[in-house]
ZAMARGU-4260 file (C-alpha; in steps of 0.2 Angstrom, whole numbers, plus 5000, padded with zeros to 4 digits):
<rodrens>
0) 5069/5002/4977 | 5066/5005/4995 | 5069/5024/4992 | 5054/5023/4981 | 5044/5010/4992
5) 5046/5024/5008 | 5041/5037/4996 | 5026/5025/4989 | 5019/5022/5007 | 5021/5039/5013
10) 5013/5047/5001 | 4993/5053/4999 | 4991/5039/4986 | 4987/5030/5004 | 4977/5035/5018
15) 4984/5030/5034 | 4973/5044/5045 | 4966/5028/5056 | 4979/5014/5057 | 4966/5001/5061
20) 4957/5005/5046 | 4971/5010/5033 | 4965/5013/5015 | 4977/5007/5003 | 4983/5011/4984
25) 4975/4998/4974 | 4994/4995/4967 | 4994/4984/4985 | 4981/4974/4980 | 4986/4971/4962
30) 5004/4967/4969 | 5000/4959/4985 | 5007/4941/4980 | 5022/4949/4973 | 5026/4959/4991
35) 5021/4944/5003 | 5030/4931/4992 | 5044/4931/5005 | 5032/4926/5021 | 5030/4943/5028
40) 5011/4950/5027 | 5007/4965/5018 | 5005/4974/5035 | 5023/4969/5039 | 5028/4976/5021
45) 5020/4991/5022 | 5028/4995/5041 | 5044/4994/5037 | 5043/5009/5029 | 5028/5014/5032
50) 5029/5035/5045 | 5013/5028/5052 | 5011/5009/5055 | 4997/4999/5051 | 4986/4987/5059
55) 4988/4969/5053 | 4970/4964/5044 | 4964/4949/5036 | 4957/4962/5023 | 4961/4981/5018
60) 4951/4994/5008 | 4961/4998/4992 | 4959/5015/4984 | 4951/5013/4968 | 4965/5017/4953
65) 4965/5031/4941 | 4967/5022/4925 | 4964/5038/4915 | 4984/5042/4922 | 4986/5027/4908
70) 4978/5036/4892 | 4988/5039/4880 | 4987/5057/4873
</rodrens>
């Protein structure tokens, strides 16, 4: 899993070009409950695997999703 979460965070599905102003994969909004559960923030999630680390916000932009990747064919 945290193979997968280092891979997640580093990929282009995020932009990370301006660490103050991060804009995230919309999979860290629907999830963020579920990845600060444990106290930490999601800023502090993100860091600990993110190359580039993030600024702690009270709130991110979130890329919008490509539900099309969900169609069936």
């Amino acid at each position: 899993m945290n193979k997968s979460a280092k891979e997640l965070i580093n990929s282009d599905k995020n932009d990370f070009s301006d660490p103050n102003n991060p804009k995230l994969s919309s999979i860290f909004k629907f999830y963020t409950e579920d990845l600060t559960r444990n106290g930490m923030t999601l800023a502090e999630y993100i860091n600990q695997y993110a190359d580039t680390k993030i600024a702690e916000k009270e709130e991110y932009s979130f890329i919008t999703y490509d539900w099309s990747l969900n169609k069936q064919k």
